[in-house]
N, C-alpha and C positions, 0 to 999 in steps of 0.2 A: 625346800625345793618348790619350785613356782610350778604349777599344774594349771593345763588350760585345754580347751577342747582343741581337735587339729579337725579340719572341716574335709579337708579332702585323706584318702586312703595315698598312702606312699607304697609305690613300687622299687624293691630295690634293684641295682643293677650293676652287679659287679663285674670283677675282672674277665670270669667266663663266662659258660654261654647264658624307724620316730620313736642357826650356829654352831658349825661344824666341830665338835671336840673329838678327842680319838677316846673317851672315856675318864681321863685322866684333866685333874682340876691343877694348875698353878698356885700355889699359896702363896694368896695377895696378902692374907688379912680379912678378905674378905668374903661375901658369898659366893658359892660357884657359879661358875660364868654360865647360862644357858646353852644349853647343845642341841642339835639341830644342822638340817641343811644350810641356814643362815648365821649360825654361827660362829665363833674364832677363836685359833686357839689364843691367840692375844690376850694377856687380862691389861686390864685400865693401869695404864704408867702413869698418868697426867691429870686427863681430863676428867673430871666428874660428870660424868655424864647427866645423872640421875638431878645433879643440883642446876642446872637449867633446862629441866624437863617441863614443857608445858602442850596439854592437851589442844588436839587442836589439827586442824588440814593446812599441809603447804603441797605448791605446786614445785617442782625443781626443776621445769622448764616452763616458766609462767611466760616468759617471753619467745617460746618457742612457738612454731606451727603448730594446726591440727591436726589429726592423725596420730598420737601419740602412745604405742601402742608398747606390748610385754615387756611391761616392768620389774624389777628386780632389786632384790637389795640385801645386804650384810652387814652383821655391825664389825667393826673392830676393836673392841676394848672401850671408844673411848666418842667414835661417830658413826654414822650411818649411810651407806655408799648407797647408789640407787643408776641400774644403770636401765635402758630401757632405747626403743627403735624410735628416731624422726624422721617423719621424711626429706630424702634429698633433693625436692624440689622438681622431680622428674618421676619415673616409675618404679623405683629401690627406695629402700629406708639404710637409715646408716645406724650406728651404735653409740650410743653419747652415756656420760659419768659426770654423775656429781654428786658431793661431801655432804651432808647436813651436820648441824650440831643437834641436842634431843632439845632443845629448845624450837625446831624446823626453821633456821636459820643457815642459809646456803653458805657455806664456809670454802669450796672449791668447786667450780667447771660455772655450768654444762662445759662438756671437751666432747671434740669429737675422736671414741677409740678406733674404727672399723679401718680407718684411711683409704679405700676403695672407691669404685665405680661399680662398681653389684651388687645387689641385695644381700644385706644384712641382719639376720632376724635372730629371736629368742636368745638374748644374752641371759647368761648365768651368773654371780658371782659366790668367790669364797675368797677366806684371809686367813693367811700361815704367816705366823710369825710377822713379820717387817712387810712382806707383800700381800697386793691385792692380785687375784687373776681375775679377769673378764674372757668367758667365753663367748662361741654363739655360732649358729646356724649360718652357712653363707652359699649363697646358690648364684653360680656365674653364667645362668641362663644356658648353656654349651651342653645338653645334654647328650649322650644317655647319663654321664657320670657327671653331673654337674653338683651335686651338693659336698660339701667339706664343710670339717668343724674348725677353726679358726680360733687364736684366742692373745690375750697380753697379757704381759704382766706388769705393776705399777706397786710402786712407794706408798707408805701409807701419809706423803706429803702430799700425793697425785703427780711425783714426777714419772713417769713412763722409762721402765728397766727395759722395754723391749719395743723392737717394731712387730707389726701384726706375725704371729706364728702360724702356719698351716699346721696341720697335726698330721705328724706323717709316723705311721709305727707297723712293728712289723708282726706280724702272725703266723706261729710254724716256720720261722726263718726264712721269710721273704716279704717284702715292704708288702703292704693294702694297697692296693687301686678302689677306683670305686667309690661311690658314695658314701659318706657318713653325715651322721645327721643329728640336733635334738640333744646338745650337752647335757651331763649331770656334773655340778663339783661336791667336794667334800675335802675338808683339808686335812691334813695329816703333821706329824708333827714334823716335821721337816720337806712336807711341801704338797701335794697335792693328789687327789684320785679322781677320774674324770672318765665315767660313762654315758655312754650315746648307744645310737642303732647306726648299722652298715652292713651296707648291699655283702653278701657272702656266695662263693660260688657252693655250698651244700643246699642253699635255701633262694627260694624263689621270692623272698620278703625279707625286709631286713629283721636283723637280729643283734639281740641287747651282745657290748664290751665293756672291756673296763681298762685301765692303763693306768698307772703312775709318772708323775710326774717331779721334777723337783721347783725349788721356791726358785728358780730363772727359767723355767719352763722346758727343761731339758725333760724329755722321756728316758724314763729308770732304766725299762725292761719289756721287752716284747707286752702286747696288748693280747688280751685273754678275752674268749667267748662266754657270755654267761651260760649256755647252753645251747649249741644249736636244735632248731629243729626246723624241719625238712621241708612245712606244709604253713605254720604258722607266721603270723608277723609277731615282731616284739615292739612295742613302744614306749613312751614313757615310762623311759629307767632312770629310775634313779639309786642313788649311792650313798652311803657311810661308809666308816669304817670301826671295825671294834674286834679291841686285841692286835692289833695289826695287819689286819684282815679285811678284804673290802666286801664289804656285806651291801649285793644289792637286789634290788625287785622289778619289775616291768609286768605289761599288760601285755597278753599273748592273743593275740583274734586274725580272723581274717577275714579279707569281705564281705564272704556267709556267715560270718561267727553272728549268734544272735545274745550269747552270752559268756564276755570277756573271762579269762582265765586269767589270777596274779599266781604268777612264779617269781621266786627271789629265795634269796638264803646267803648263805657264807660261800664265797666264790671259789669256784671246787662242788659245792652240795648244792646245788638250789633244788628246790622242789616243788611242788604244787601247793599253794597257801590259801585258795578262796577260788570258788565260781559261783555266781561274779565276782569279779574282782577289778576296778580298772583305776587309774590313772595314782601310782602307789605313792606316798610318801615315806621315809625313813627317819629315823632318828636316833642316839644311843644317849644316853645321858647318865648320870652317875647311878640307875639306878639298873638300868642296862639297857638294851633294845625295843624302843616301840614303835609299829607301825600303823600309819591309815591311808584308808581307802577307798573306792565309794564303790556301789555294788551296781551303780547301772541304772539304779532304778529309786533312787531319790533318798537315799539314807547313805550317812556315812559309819565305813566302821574303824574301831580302836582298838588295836591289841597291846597292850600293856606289857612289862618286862615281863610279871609272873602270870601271862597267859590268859588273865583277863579279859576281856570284852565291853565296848560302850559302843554306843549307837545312839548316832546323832542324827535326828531326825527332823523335819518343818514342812514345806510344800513338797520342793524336791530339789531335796541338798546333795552338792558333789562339788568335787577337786579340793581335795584337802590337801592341807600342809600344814607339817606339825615339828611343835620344838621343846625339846626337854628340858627340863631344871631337877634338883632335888627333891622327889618326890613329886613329880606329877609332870604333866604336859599340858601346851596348850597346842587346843587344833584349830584351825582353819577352817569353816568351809563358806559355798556360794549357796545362795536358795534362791532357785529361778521365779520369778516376776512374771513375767511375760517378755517373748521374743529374746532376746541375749540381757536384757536387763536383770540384776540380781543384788538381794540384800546379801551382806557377808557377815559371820557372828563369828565371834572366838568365844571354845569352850575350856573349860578347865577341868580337865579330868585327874585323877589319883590314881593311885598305884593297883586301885579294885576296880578302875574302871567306872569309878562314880564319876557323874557331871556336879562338882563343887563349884560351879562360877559358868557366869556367860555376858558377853557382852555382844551389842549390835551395831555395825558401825552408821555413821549418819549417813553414808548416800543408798538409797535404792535403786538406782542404775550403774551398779557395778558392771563391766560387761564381761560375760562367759568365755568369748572367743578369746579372751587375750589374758584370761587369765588371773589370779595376785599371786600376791607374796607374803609371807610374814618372819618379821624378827624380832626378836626377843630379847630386849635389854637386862631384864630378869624376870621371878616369876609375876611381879606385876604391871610390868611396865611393858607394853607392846607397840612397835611400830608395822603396818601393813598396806601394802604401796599395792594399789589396782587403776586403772582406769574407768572415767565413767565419762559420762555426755551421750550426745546422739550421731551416731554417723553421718559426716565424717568428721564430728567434730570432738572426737574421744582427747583426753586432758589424763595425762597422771597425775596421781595424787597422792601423796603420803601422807596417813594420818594415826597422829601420837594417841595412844588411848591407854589409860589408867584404869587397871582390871580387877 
């Protein structure tokens, strides 16, 4: 899951008065496929990925405008999708996709997915099987209830199975009005689990859901609250799933909150898991459940399947995202510079929670507001898509690192 700061507080406003495996490895022959919010359950049919792998930065809208802003990316078995917001040449951004090989050679798009005339923001992705879905944030200026989560679905050719879907689902047996906002994916083995935040009439703030979906983007079954409450906001939720089960987490604050609470758990149980606690990641991978986090205040933390604990530390590090393999993880985080400028390192932690490995990527103006991503070809091969430059002249950029 891509983690980024949101600059302004969101009010919600509803009807009345902010590599995915499900635990279970494919036997290719070969090692387990990495799990994670960026991950697939897809294993490699074709392509070796690994045998034209080379270190190194590409741009996947090199001929694109500036302003290039929350990028994203998943692998599928075999390339690496990266979707991310450009501007439309007026005052909205729209949603663009494109293919790389692990060698960072563009193999499909830039495309444009959003097809609109209104802002399009914070695309997600994830891959089940044969499909990609792209979600994302879309606000049609029309307020009070102007945001919706939006999403498509596509071929792992880049031929497009669908036109833009609104997400329309129902809670308590009667459709949602109302704002929703801030996708999470995660796939499943037969198609898809996708939490956000939306306006609710119990809560004056929104609050984390969750939904299933299938691999054509059809909704299973009624959409489920992760917990309401009455007083708080939920935001950055994100989602797994383990056992069949959608296991997710969110940041609970509000206005006055001076110290972010993480609630998350198996949906049905959540609980109180950390104060502080903010902008959460997830992951299950064969060895079970790990999560990170940052605490607000310049350190990130690790919990492990067996309970564990790491803490990652530098100037003052935050927004993590983390992906599992056999026996260990790799995390994510940003370590603020100065102003939104930030270096990004990936660590390697074990099953105790030790840091076994760390690398530092080459740019030091990553920037905070918009976010990275990381995915995880295996346990040593990483790709993690951020933006950097200077306002307004932010550039995505995907770079291949060998860990």
């Amino acid at each position: 899951m891509r983690t980024s700061f949101i600059l302004a507080f969101f009010v919600a406003c509803g009807p009345g008065p902010d590599p995915i495996d499900t635990g279970t490895t494919p036997d290719t022959g070969t090692a387990p496929l990495p799990t994670g919010d960026t991950a697939s359950t897809t294993p490699p049919t074709g392509i070796d990925c690994l045998a034209a792998w080379s270190d190194g930065i590409t741009e996947p809208d090199a001929a694109g405008p500036d302003t290039q802003i929350h990028a994203t990316s998943a692998f599928d078995g075999e390339q690496v999708w990266v979707a991310w917001n450009r501007p439309d040449g007026g005052s909205y951004f729209d949603v663009f996709l494109a293919r790389m090989d692990c060698a960072g050679t563009l193999t499909f798009g830039p495309v444009e997915v959003s097809q609109t005339d209104q802002s399009e923001l914070d695309p997600v992705l994830a891959v089940s099987g044969d499909r990609l879905m792209v979600a994302w944030s879309s606000d049609n200026g029309t307020g009070p209830d102007n945001l919706d989560i939006r999403y498509r679905l596509y071929d792992l050719d880049g031929t497009a199975q669908t036109e833009v879907i609104e997400l329309a689902a129902d809670r308590d047996g009667a459709p949602v009005t109302g704002n929703a906002t801030l996708p999470a994916l995660a796939a499943t083995d037969d198609g898809f689990v996708m939490a956000g935040s939306w306006g609710h009439d119990d809560s004056p703030a929104f609050q984390a859901f969750v939904v299933s979906l299938d691999r054509d983007g059809q909704v299973l079954d009624e959409a489920t609250d992760g917990e309401v409450d009455g007083t708080y906001g939920q935001l950055y939720t994100t989602v797994t799933e383990q056992g069949g089960v959608p296991w997710l987490a969110w940041q609970e604050d509000s206005v006055a909150s001076t110290a972010p609470t993480l609630v998350g758990g198996p949906l049905g149980t959540p609980g109180e898991l950390a104060t502080p606690g903010a902008r959460p990641d997830v992951a299950v991978g064969p060895d079970g459940l790990w999560l990170a986090y940052d605490t607000d205040a310049g350190e990130i933390v690790v919990q492990t399947p067996d309970g564990s604990e790491a803490r990652l530390t530098g100037g003052f590090v935050h927004s993590a995202s983390i992906v599992a393999y056999d026996g260990g993880a790799v995390v994510l985080g940003m370590d603020l510079i100065s102003g939104v400028s930030n270096r990004v390192t990936l660590w390697q932690v074990d099953l105790q929670g030790q840091v076994v490995g760390s690398h530092t990527l080459s740019t030091d103006s990553a920037v905070s507001v918009y976010g990275t991503d990381l995915t995880l070809i295996d346990d040593t091969h990483a790709v993690v898509v951020y933006q950097d430059g200077v306002n307004p002249a932010f550039r995505v950029k995907a770079e291949w690192v060998t860990l």
